[in-house]
N, C-alpha and C positions, 0 to 999 in steps of 0.2 A: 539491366535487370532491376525488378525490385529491390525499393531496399531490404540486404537481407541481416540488418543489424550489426554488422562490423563497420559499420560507420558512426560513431558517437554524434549524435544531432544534441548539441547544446541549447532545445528549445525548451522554455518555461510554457509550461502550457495553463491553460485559465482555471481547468479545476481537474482533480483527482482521476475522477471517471473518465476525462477525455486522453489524459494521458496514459494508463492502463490501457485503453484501446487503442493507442497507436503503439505501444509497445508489443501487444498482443496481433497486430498486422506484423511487427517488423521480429517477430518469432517466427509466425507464421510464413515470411518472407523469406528467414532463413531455411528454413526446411525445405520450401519450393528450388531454392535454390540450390540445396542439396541435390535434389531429386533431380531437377537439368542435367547438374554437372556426370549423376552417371547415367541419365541417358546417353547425353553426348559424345560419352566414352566407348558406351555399348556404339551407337550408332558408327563411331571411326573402323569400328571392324566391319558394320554390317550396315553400310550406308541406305540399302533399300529397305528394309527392315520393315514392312509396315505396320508390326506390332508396336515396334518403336517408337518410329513416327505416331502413330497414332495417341501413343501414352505422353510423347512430347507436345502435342498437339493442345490434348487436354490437361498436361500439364502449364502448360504457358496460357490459357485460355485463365486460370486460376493464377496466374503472377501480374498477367494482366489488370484482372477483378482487385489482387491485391496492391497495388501496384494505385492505381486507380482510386481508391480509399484512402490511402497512405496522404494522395494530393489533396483530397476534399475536408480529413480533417486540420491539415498545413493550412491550404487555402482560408478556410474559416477562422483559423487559430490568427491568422495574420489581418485578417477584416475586423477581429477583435480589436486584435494589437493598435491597428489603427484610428478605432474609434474610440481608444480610452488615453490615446495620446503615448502611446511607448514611444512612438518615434524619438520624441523629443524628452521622453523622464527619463528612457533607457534604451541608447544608443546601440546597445550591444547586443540586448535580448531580441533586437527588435528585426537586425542584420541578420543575427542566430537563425530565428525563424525565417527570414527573406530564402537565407540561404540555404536552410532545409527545405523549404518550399522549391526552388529551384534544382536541386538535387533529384528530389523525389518525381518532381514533372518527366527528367531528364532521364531516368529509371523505367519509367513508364512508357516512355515515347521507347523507349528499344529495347521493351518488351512487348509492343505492339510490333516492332519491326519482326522480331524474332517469329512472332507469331504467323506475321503474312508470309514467311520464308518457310513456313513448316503447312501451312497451309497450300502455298505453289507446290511444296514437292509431291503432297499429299493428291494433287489434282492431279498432278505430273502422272502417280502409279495409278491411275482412276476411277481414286476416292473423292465421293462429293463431300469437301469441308464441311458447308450450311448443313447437308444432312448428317453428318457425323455428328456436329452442333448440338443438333437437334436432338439427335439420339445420348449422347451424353448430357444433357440436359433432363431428358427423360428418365432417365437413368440415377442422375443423381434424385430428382424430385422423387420419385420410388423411393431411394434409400431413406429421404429426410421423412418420407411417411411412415417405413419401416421402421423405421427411430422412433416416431411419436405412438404407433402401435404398442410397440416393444414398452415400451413407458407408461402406457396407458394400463395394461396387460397388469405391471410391475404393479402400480400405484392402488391395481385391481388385487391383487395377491393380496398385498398391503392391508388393503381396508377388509378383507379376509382373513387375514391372521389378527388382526384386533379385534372383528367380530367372535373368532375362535374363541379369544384371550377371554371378550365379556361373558362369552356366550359358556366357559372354564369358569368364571364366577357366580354366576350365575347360579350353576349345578353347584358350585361347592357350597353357596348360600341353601341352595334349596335342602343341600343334604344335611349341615348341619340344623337346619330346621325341622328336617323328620328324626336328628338323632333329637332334638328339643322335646318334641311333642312324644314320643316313645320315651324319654326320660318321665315327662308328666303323666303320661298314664303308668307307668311303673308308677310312681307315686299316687297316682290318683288310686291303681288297685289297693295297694297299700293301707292306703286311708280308710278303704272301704272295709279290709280285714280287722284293721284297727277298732271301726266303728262298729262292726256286728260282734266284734269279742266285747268292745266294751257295754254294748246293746242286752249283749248273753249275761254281763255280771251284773249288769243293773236289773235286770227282770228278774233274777236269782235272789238281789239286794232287795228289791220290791217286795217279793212274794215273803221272804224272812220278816220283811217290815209288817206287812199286814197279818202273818201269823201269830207274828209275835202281838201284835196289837189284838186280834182276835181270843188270842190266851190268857191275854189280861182280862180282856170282859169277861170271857166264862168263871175265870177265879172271881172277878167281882160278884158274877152272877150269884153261885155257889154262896159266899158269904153273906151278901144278901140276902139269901133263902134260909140261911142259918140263923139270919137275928130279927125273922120274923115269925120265927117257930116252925119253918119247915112248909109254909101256907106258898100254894100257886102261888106264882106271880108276884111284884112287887107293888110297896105302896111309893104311887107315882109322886103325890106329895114329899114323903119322905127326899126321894131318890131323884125326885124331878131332875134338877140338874144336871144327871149323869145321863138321862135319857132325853135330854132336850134336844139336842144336835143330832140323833141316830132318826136316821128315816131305812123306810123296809126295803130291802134291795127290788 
């Protein structure tokens, strides 16, 4: 079977990313491998079982897949190796990888075997494999669309609750701008009672002003008429000056 990680592979691999993804097959390796061991268990009681078989089926179909990957990033890791000269700088690293490469082939080649054995029995009860194939192939390709749906959907929500958020700002902007403008007309009426009160004591302060100025000329007038014996009118010569500025309303 696939490797399912209880095998320590002593290989140096060339960068980060490629060794994370072969650790991330030989997780994934383990799990398939779980998953065999209780079919196989199920199946010893119920050896026709074509629910079984079928789940074993497309179970090994994916340890195969994985199984398969496992070799081609080995394979690669090792055409590196040999183009930057390990052979001969590091004798050991280089065996290391030889011999996970070989392990992992060997993994793969009887997972394929397993697989044409679950495939014969499956023909046996008469199911056609290639079309079962086919249909869990269909099958998964659905889910992986369901997936990107499902995500797309999500990513939709997403840019919908942020338009909410701006669109919560937005108002809370506009509303402290109408308490703004409703503060400045409170103000602005304000200013306007201010200005008709102060309007009302200035026209009050006016009319005082020019009474008062009007009562001095009659007094003037008056004494004037006194110290020219009481005669109409005044002499202009005299008094020129005080009548020079006055024109007739």
């Amino acid at each position: 079977m696939a490797n399912d990680g209880s095998v320590k592979i002593g290989v140096e691999f060339s960068t980060k990313d490629i060794q994370n993804s072969f650790r991330k097959l030989q997780e994934e390796g383990r799990q398939l491998a779980d998953s065999l061991k209780r079919i196989d268990d199920a199946l010893e009681i119920d050896p026709r079982n074509i629910d079984l078989l079928t789940e074993k089926y497309q179970t090994l179909r994916k340890t195969v897949a994985n199984a398969e990957d496992q070799v081609s990033i080995l394979s690669e890791e090792l055409e590196k190796a040999r183009e930057s000269g390990l052979e001969e700088s590091d004798i050991e690293a280089y065996e290391a990888l030889v011999s996970a490469l070989a392990q992992a082939q060997e993994e793969a080649r009887m997972s394929a075997a397993a697989l044409n054995d679950v495939t014969r029995e499956l023909e046996r009860s008469g199911i056609d494999a290639e079309s079962l194939a086919n249909s869990l192939d269909s099958v998964s390709r659905s889910s992986r669309s369901a997936e990107g749906s499902i995500d797309r959907v999500g990513d939709s929500l997403d840019e919908v609750a942020d338009a909410a958020d701006r669109n919560t700002d937005s108002l809370e902007n506009m509303s402290d701008s109408f308490d703004d403008a409703r503060e400045n007309a409170e103000d602005f009426s304000d200013n306007l009672e201010d200005l008709n009160e102060n309007a009302d004591a200035g026209a009050g302060g006016m009319k005082s002003f020019f009474d008062s100025i009007a009562g001095g000329v009659m007094v003037g007038l008056r004494d004037c008429s006194a110290q020219d014996g009481g005669r109409d009118g005044l002499s202009l010569p005299r008094y020129g000056p005080l009548w020079k500025g006055l024109r007739p309303l």
